[in-house]
N, C-alpha and C positions, 0 to 999 in steps of 0.2 A: 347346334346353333344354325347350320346353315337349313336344314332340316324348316327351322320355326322359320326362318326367311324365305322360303317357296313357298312355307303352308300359309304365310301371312300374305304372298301374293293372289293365292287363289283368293283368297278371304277377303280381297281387296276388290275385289271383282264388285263387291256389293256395296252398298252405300255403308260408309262407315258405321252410322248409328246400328244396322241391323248386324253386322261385322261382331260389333264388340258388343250386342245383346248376343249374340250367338256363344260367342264365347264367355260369357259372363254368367248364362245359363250352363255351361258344360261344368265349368268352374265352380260353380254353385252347390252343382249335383255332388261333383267332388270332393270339393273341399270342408261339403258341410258348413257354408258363408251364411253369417245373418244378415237379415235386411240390411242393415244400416252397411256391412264388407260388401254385399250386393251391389249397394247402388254406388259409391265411393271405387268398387272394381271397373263397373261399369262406366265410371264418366274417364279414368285413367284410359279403357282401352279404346274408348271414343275417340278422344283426345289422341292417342296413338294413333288407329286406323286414318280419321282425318288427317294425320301427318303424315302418313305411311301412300296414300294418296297423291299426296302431293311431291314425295319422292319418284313415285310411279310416272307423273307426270314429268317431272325434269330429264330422270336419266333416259326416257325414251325407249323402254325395253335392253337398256343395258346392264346388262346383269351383274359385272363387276362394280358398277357405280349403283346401282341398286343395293347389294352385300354393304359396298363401304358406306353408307348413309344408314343405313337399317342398323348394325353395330349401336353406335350410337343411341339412336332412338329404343330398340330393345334395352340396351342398358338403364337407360332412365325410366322403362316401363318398369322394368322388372324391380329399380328400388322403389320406386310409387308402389308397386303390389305389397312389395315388404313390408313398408310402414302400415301398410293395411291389414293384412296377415297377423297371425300368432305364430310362434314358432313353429307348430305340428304342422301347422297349414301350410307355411311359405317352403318347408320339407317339403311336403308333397308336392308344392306347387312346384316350386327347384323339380324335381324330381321326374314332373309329367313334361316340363317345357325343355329342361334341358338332357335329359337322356333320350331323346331320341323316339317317347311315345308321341306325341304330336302328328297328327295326319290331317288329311283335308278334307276327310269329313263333316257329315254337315254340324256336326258336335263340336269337334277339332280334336275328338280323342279318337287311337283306338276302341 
């Protein structure tokens, strides 16, 4: 977890909307998403990154107050992807974000 909280700060780097087409595209490749999981994943990590921003902004580079705020927000991402998701899917998806494959790539996979 804390793993997808650094990779979400590099990722932060970028304007949100290009942020979570990046990742929407990795996710895509992956997951095998049809349009309509596409574009529905896509506006979930929008709406994340845009928030995830805005934590970036408050704690000032603090990195414990970064962690404690991001919790949160990941959790609520992560059950928006669910309702999104099929079972096989939100498995893998489970799978790539919280075991540990996650990197900062420009993909956000290994």
């Amino acid at each position: 977890m804390l793993m997808l909280a650094f990779a979400c700060i590099a990722m932060a780097q970028k304007p949100p909307a290009e942020a979570a087409a990046e990742k929407t595209r990795a996710l895509q490749k992956e997951l095998n998403l049809t349009k309509a999981q596409t574009e529905k994943v896509s506006a979930v990590y929008r709406e994340a990154y845009e928030k995830f921003d805005k934590i970036l902004i408050v704690a000032k580079g603090n990195r414990e107050k970064i962690k404690t705020c991001v919790r949160p927000l990941r959790a609520v991402t992560i059950d928006k992807i669910k309702n999104i998701l099929n079972a096989q899917q939100f498995a893998a998806y489970n799978s790539i974000t919280c075991n540990g494959t996650y990197n900062r790539d420009t993909t956000g996979y290994k």
